[in-house]
C-alpha positions as CSV (number, residue, x, y, z in Angstrom):
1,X,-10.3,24.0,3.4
2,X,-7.9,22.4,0.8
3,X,-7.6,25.6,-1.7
4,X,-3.9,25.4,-1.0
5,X,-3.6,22.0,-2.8
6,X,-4.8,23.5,-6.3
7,X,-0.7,24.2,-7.0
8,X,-1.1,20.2,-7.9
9,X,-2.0,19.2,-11.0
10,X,-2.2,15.6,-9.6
11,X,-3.0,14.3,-6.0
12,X,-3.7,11.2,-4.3
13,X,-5.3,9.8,-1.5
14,X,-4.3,6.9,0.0
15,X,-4.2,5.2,3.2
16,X,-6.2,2.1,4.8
17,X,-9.4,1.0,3.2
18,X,-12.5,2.7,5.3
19,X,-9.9,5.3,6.6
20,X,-11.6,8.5,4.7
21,X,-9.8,8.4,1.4
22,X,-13.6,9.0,-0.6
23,X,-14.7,11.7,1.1
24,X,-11.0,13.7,1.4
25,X,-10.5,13.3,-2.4
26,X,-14.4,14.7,-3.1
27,X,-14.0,17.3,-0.4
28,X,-10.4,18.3,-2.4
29,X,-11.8,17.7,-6.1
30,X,-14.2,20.3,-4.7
31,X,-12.3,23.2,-3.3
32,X,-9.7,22.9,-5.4
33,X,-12.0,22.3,-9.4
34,X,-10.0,19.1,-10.0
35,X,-11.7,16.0,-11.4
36,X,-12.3,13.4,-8.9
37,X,-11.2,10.1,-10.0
38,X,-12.8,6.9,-8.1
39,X,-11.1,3.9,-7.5
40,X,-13.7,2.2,-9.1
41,X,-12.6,3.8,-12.3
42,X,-9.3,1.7,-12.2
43,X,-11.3,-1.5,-10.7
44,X,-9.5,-0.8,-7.6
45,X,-6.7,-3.0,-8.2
46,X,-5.8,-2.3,-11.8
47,X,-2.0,-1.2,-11.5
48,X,-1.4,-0.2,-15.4
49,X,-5.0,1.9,-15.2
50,X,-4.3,3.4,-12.6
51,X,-0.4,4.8,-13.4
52,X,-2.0,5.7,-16.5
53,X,-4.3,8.2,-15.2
54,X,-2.0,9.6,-12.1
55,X,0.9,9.9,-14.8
56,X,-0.8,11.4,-17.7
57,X,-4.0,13.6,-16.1
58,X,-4.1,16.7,-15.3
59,X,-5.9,18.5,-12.7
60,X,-6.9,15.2,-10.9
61,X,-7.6,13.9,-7.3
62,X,-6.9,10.2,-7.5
63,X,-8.8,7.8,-4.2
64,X,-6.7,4.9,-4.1
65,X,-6.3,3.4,-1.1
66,X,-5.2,0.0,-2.2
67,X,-2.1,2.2,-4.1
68,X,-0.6,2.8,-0.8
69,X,2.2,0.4,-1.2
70,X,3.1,0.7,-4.6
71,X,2.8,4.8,-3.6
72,X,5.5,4.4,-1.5
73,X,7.7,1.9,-3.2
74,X,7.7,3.8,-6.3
75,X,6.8,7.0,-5.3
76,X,5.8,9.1,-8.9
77,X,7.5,12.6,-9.1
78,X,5.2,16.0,-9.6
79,X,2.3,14.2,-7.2
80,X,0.9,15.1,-4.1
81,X,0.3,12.4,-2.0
82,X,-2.3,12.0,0.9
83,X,-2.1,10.1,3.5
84,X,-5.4,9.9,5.5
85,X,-5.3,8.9,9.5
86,X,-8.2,7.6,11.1
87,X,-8.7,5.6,14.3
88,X,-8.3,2.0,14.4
89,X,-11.0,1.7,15.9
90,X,-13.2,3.6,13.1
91,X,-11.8,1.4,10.7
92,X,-12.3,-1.4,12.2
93,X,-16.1,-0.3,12.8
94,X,-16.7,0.6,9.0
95,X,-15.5,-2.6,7.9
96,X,-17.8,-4.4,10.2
97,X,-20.5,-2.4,9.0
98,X,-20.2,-3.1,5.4
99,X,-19.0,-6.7,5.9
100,X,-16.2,-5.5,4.2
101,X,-14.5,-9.1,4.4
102,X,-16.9,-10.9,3.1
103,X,-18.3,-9.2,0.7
104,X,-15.3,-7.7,-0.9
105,X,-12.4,-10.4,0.5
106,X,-11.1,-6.3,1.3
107,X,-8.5,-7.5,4.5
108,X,-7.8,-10.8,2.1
109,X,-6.5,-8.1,-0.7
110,X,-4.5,-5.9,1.2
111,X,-2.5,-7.9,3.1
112,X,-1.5,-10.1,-0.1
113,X,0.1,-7.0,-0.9
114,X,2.7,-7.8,1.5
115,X,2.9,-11.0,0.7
116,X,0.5,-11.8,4.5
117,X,-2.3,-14.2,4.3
118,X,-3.3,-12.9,7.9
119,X,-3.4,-9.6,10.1
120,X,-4.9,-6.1,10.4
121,X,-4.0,-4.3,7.0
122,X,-5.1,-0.9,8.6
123,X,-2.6,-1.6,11.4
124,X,0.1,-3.1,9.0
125,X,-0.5,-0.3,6.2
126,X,0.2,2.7,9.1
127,X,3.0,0.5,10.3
128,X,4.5,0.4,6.4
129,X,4.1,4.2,6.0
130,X,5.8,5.3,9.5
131,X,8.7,3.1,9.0
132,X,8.9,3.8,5.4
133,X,12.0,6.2,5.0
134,X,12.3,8.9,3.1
135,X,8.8,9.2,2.4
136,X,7.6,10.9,-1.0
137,X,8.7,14.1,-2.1
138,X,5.6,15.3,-1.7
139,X,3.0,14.4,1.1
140,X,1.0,15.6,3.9
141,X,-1.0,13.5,6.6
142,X,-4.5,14.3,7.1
143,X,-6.5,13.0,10.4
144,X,-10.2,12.4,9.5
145,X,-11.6,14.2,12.1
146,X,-10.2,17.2,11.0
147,X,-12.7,17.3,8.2
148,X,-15.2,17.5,10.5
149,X,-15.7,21.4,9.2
150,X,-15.6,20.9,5.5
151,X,-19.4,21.4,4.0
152,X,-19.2,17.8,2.6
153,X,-19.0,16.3,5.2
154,X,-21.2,14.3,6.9
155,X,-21.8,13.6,10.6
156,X,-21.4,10.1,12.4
157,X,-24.9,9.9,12.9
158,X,-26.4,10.7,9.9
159,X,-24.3,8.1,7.7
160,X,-25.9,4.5,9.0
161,X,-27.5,3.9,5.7
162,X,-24.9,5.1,3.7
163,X,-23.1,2.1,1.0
164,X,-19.7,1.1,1.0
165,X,-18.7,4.9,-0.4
166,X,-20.1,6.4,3.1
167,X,-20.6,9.7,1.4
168,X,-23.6,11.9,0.5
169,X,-22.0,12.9,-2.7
């Protein structure tokens, strides 16, 4: 589904938190033999960790949603950047599901970001992107369901016990 992406040595995948940025950067580290690199290997919010490994791996699909910002501030040359698009509405269900305020202070985060101590970062994150202009050199948009064909996915139904990571891989 993604083969045409191996031409990157680098990609990202950013967008709101609970918007699909796991399972897109799995599903692409997949088709295409790059490494998948977890936020979690960065702790999420570790700027300096982070540029280190977007700026000096190769063959890497980066999940970083809480880049997104930074991404498009300072957008890095000779990267792909993905932008996954989900329904409001998902997101908003998947946070509720994992508590995602509480237990991770995840809304709390983002919006401090953008200097907000209040507000829908999923809402406020699309609103930064689409009003962002130019955009990177190099992006594409993904909509979540689209991946509904990719063999790592996993349906609706089937994913109610899943952990914060909502994947099976």
């Amino acid at each position: 589904m993604f083969e045409y992406m191996a031409i990157h040595s680098r990609i990202v995948v950013t967008g709101p938190q609970r918007s699909g940025t796991t399972i897109t950067a799995k599903m692409i580290a997949h088709d295409i033999g790059h490494r998948y690199v977890d936020e979690a290997e960065f702790a999420v919010y570790d700027v300096e960790k982070w540029r280190k490994i977007v700026t000096e791996e190769d063959r890497v699909v980066v999940q970083c949603p809480h880049m997104l910002k930074i991404i498009v501030d300072s957008p890095l040359p000779d990267i792909l950047v993905v932008l996954m698009r989900r329904n409001l509405e998902d997101i908003h269900n998947s946070e509720r599901r994992i508590d995602w305020e509480y237990r991770f202070r995840g809304n709390t985060r983002e919006l401090a970001l953008f200097g907000l101590v209040e507000g829908d970062s999923a809402q406020l994150k699309y609103d930064y992107w689409d009003s962002t202009s130019p955009k990177p050199a190099n992006f594409i948009e993904i909509d979540y369901e689209s991946l509904r064909n990719h063999p790592l996915y996993v349906a609706k139904e089937h994913r109610v016990n899943f952990h914060c990571k909502q994947t099976a891989v």
